[in-house]
N, C-alpha and C positions, 0 to 999 in steps of 0.2 A: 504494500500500500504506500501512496506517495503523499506526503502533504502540501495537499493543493486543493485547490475548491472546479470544479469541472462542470461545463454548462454548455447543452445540448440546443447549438445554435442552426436556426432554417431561413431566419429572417422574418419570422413571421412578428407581429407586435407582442406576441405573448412570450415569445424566447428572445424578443430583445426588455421586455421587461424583466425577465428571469436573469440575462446576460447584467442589467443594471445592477439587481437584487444580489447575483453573484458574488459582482467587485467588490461591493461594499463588506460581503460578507467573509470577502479574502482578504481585506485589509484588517479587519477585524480580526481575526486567525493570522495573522502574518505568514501568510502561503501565495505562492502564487495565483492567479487567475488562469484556467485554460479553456481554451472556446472550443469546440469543435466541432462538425459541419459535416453528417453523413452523407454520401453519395451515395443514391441505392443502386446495388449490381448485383445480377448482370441488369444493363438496362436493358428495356420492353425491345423486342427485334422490330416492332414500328418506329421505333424513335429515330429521328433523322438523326447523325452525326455534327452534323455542322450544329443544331440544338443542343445533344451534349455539350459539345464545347463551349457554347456561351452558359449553360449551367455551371460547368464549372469554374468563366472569368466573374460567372456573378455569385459563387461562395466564395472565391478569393476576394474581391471585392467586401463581400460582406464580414470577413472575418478580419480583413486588415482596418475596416471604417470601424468595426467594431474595437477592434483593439486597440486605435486611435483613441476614442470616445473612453474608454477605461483607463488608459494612462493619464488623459487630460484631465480628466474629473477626481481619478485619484494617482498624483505625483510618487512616483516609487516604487508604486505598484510592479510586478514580473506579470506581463500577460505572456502567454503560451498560444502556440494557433496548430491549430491542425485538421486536416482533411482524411477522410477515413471512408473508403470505399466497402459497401458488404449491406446488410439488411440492418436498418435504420437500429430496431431492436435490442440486434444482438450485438450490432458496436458501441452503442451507448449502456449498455450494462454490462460491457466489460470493459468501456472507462470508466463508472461509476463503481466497480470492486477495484477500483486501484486506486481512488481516492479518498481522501476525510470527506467531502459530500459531493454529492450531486445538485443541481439546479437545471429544472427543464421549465417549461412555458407551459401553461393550460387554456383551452381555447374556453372563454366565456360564451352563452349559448343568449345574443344580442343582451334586449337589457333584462333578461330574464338572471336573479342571481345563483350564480355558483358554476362550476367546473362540469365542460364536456370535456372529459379526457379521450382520446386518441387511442388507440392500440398499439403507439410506440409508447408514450408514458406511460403506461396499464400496464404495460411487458415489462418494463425496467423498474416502476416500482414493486409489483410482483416479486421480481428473482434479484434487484442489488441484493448484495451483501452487507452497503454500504446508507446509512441513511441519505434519501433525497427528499429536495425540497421541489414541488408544486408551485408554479407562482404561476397568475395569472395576470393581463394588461391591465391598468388602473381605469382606463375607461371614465375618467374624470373623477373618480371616487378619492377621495381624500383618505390618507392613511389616519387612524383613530390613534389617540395616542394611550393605548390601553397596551396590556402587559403582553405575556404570553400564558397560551392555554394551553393544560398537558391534559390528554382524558389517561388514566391510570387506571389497574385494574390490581384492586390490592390481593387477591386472589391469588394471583399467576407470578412467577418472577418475571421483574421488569427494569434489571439491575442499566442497562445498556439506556433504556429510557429517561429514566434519571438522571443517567451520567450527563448522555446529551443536553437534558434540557437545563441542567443547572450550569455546566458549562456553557451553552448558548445564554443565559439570564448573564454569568457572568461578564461575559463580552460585552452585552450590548446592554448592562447598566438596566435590565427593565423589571418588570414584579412577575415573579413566577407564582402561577395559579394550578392549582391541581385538583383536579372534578374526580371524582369517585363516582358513579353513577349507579341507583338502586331501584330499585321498585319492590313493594311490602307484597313476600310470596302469596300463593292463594291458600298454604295452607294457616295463613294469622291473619286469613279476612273475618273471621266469628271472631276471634281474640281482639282483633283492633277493633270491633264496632264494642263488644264490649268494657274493652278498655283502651279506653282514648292513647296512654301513652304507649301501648305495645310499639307503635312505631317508634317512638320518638326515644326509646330505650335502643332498638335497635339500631337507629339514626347513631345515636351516640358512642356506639359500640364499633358500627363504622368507622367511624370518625377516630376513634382511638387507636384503630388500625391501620388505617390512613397515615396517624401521627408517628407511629412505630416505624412504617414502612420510610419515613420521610425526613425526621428525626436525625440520624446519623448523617444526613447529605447536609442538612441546615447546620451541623455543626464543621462539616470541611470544607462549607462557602458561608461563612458568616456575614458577608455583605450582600449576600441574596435575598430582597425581600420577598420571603413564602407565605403564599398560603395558601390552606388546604379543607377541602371539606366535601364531604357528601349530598348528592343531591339528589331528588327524587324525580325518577322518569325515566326515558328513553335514552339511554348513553352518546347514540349519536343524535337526536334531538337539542339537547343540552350543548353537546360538543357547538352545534351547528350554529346554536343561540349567541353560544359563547364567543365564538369566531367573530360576530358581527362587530366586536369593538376589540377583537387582538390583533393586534399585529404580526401573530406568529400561532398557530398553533401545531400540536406532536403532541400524533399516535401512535402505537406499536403496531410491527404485524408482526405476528408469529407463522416459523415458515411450518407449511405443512405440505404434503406430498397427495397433485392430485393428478387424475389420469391426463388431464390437460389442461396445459397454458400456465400462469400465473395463478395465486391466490388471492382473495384480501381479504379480511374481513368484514363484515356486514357496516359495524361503525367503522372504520375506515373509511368504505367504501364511499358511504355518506359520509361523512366530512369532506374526503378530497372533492366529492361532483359538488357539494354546497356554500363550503366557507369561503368568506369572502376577503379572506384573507390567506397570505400562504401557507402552505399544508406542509411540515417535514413529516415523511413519515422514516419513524425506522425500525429498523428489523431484530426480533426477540428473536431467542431460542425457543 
């Protein structure tokens, strides 16, 4: 693995906002910045030749205006460029296992909110290795100036998510918030009508596990403003609410083995097609 921030550039408005989102966040890491530009091959046997070749002066084009626009905006910075011939998929998920993160673009579906992913970003956040970030073009929306949102599952180990998001809180000075997300089983629905606090016992029990799980990171980044709590409802509903005023939010996927394609999970899934803000996701054991 290399330390460097890598960003899966077509030209389109959404991976040249991912390409923006990138620098800043390579500067932040003091790694370098690398762009890079799939060619898909073989190409279609209709395609003219003399076509390819202007495809290809207009990714050179596009990677050197870009890597223009990232050194000027951030002085110092190391941009990287590179062109990579093969199926769009499978070269950008195995630049993103060779790097500290990934950064791709997400196509907004008009002014409807949230994330139409593509089946190259579906495929690479599926199988990296490596956590990547979702960003999507700002489309006039103004960035909120709210924290970041982690959805956790105190359940499951989630040691890798943690790490990430306390070290991204670090970098970027912001408030780390972390959602637990519940809803009261159907077997304590006679228990709660009877007794009002059955939940709110439970709630708190949560909560204390939550605190457990979260505890030992708050004390090897003490300048991290945390907090944390459980909430009632639908985990990616929550997530999705929560997004509307973060500026960052990170989910886990956990990889699992299925007869085809990539995996994700159900919240996941809904959060990266909804939040309206950038999605890192990254990858559990």
């Amino acid at each position: 693995m290399t330390a460097q921030v890598t960003v899966g550039l077509d030209g389109s408005e959404e991976s040249l906002a991912a390409a923006r989102w990138a620098a800043g966040e390579a500067v932040l890491r003091e790694v370098p910045l690398r762009l890079v530009h799939v060619e898909e091959w073989p190409n279609p046997p209709e395609l003219p030749l003399a076509y390819s070749r202007t495809l290809a002066g207009r990714a050179e084009r596009l990677l050197r205006d870009e890597a223009d626009r990232a050194r000027k905006n951030h002085p110092g910075l190391e941009v990287l460029v590179e062109r990579a011939r093969g199926r769009a998929a499978e070269e950008l998920t195995a630049a993103a296992d060779e790097a500290d993160l990934t950064v791709l673009g997400s196509r907004g579906l008009g002014g409807v909110l949230g994330f139409v992913v593509g089946s190259v970003s579906l495929a690479v956040v599926g199988s990296a290795r490596q956590p990547v970030v979702l960003v999507r073009a700002r489309n006039g929306r103004v960035a909120p100036e709210g924290g970041i949102v982690v959805g956790v599952d105190i359940y499951h180990p989630c040691e890798a998510l943690l790490a990430f998001s306390f070290n991204e809180a670090a970098r970027t000075n912001l408030p780390l918030r972390f959602l637990h997300s519940w809803t009261l089983l159907a077997s304590y629905g006679y228990t709660a009508v009877v007794d009002q606090g059955a939940d709110e016992e439970l709630g708190s029990r949560l909560l204390g596990g939550l605190d457990d799980l979260v505890d030992p990171w708050r004390k090897t980044y003490p300048g991290v403003d945390v907090t944390a709590g459980p909430v009632v409802g639908s985990a990616a509903y929550q997530l999705v609410e929560a997004a509307r005023t973060a500026q960052l939010v990170i989910v886990g996927r956990r990889s699992r083995t299925v007869p085809v394609g990539p995996h994700l999970g159900h919240v996941a899934h809904a959060v990266i097609h909804h939040s309206p803000a950038p999605v890192a996701v990254v990858p559990l054991p």
